[in-house]
C-alpha positions as CSV (number, residue, x, y, z in Angstrom):
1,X,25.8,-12.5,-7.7
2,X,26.4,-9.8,-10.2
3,X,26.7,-6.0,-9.1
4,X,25.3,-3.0,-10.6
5,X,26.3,0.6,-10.7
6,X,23.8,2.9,-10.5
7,X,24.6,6.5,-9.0
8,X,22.9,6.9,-5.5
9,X,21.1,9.9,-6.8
10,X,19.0,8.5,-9.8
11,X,18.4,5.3,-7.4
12,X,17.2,7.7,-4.3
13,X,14.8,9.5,-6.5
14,X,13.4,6.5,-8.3
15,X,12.2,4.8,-5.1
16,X,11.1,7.9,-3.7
17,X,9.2,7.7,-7.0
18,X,8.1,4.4,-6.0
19,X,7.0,4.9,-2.6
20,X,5.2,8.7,-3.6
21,X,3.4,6.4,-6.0
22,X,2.2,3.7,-3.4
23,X,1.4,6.5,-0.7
24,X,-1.1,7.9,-3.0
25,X,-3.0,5.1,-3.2
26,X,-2.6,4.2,0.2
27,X,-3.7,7.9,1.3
28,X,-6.6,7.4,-1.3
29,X,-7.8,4.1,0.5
30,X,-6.9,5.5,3.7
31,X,-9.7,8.4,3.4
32,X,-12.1,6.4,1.8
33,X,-12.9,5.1,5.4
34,X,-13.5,8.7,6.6
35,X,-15.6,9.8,3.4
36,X,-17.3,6.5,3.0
37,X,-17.4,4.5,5.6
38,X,-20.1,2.5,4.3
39,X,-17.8,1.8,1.7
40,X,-15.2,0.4,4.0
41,X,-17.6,-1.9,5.7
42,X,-18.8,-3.7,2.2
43,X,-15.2,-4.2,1.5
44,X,-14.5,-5.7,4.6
45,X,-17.7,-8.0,4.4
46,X,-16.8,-9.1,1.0
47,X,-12.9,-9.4,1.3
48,X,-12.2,-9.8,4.8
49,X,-15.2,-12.0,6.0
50,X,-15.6,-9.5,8.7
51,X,-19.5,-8.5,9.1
52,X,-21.0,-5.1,10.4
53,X,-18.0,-3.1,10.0
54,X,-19.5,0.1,11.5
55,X,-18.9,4.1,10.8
56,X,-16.4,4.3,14.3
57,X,-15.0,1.2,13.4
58,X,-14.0,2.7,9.5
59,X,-12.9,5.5,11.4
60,X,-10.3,3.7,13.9
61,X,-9.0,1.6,10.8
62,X,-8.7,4.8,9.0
63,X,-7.3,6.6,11.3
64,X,-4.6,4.0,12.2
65,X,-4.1,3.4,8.6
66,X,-3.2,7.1,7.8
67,X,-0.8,6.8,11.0
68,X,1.0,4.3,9.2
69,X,0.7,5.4,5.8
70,X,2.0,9.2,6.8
71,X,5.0,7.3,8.3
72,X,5.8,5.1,5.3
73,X,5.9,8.6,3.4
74,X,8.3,10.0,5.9
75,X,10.3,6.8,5.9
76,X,9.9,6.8,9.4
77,X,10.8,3.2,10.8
78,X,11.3,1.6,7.2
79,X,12.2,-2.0,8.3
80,X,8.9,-2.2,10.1
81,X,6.4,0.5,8.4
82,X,7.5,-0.6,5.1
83,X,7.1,-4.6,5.9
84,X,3.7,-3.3,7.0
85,X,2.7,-1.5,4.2
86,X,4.1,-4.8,2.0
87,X,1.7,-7.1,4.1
88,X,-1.2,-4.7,3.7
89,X,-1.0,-4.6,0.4
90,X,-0.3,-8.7,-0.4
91,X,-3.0,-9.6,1.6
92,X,-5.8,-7.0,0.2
93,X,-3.8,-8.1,-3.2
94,X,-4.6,-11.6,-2.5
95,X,-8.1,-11.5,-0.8
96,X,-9.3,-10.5,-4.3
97,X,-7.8,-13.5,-6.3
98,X,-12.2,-14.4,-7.5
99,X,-11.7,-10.8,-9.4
100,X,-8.0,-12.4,-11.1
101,X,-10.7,-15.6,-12.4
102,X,-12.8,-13.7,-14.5
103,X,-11.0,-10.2,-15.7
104,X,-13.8,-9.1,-17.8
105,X,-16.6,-9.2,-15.9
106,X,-17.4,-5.8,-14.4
107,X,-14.3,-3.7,-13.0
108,X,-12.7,-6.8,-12.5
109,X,-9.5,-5.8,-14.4
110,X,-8.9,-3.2,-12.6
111,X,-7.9,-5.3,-9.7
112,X,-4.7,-6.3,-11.7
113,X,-3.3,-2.7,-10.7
114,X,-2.5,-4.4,-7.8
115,X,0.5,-6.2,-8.8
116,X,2.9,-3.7,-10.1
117,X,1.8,-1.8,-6.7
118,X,2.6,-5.3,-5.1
119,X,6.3,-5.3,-6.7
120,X,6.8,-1.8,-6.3
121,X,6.5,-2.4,-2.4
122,X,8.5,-5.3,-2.5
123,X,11.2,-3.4,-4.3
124,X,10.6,-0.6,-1.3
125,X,11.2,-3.3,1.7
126,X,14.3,-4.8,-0.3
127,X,15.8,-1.0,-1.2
128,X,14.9,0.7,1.7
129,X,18.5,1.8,2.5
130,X,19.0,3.4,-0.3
131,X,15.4,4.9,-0.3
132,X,16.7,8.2,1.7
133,X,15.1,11.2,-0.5
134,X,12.9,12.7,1.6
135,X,12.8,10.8,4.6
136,X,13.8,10.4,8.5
137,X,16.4,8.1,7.5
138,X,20.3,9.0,8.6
């Protein structure tokens, strides 16, 4: 295995870069459940096979999401927050592989946003120790 040197500084800043990036779009989906929770439900219908997703429901998801998603800001608990916010994402990433078969058709091509998301988490979870700007980390 090959080493590189980067200085701790630019590396720090560049995944807090990384994970300011995929908290926004977590935040985004998070308070989509409060704002439109009707919204949540059809996404959970269509992706999720779960039916009758009600408002309360939206809510608890929401409001657990946003728990998680303020504490993968913070860097609170990396290892586990992190790995959490890395599943999250694959599988909502994943549930939408119909949209991946025909790009063209409707908004389907903005579903391939996902990925760079998707790699930009992975590099989070394998980085976190050096991901220490701004966060609860030692």
């Amino acid at each position: 295995m090959s080493t590189v040197t980067v200085s701790r500084e630019k590396l720090s800043w560049s995944l807090f870069g990384l994970r300011l990036g995929v908290f926004v779009v977590f935040l985004i989906w998070t308070l989509d459940k409060f704002v439109n929770p009707g919204h949540a439900a059809v996404v959970m219908k269509v992706f999720y096979s779960m039916p009758d997703v009600s408002a309360n429901m939206a809510y608890l998801l929401g409001a657990a999401q946003l728990v998680l998603t303020i504490s993968f800001l913070v860097g609170f608990q990396k290892r586990w927050v992190t790995l959490l916010i890395l599943l999250m994402h694959l599988s909502s990433t994943l549930v939408s592989y119909g949209r991946y078969i025909d790009p063209w058709s409707g908004s389907n091509l903005l579903f391939f946003a996902a990925w760079p998301m998707l790699a930009a988490t992975v590099a989070l979870y394998l980085l976190r120790e050096y991901d220490t700007k701004f966060t609860l980390a030692k």
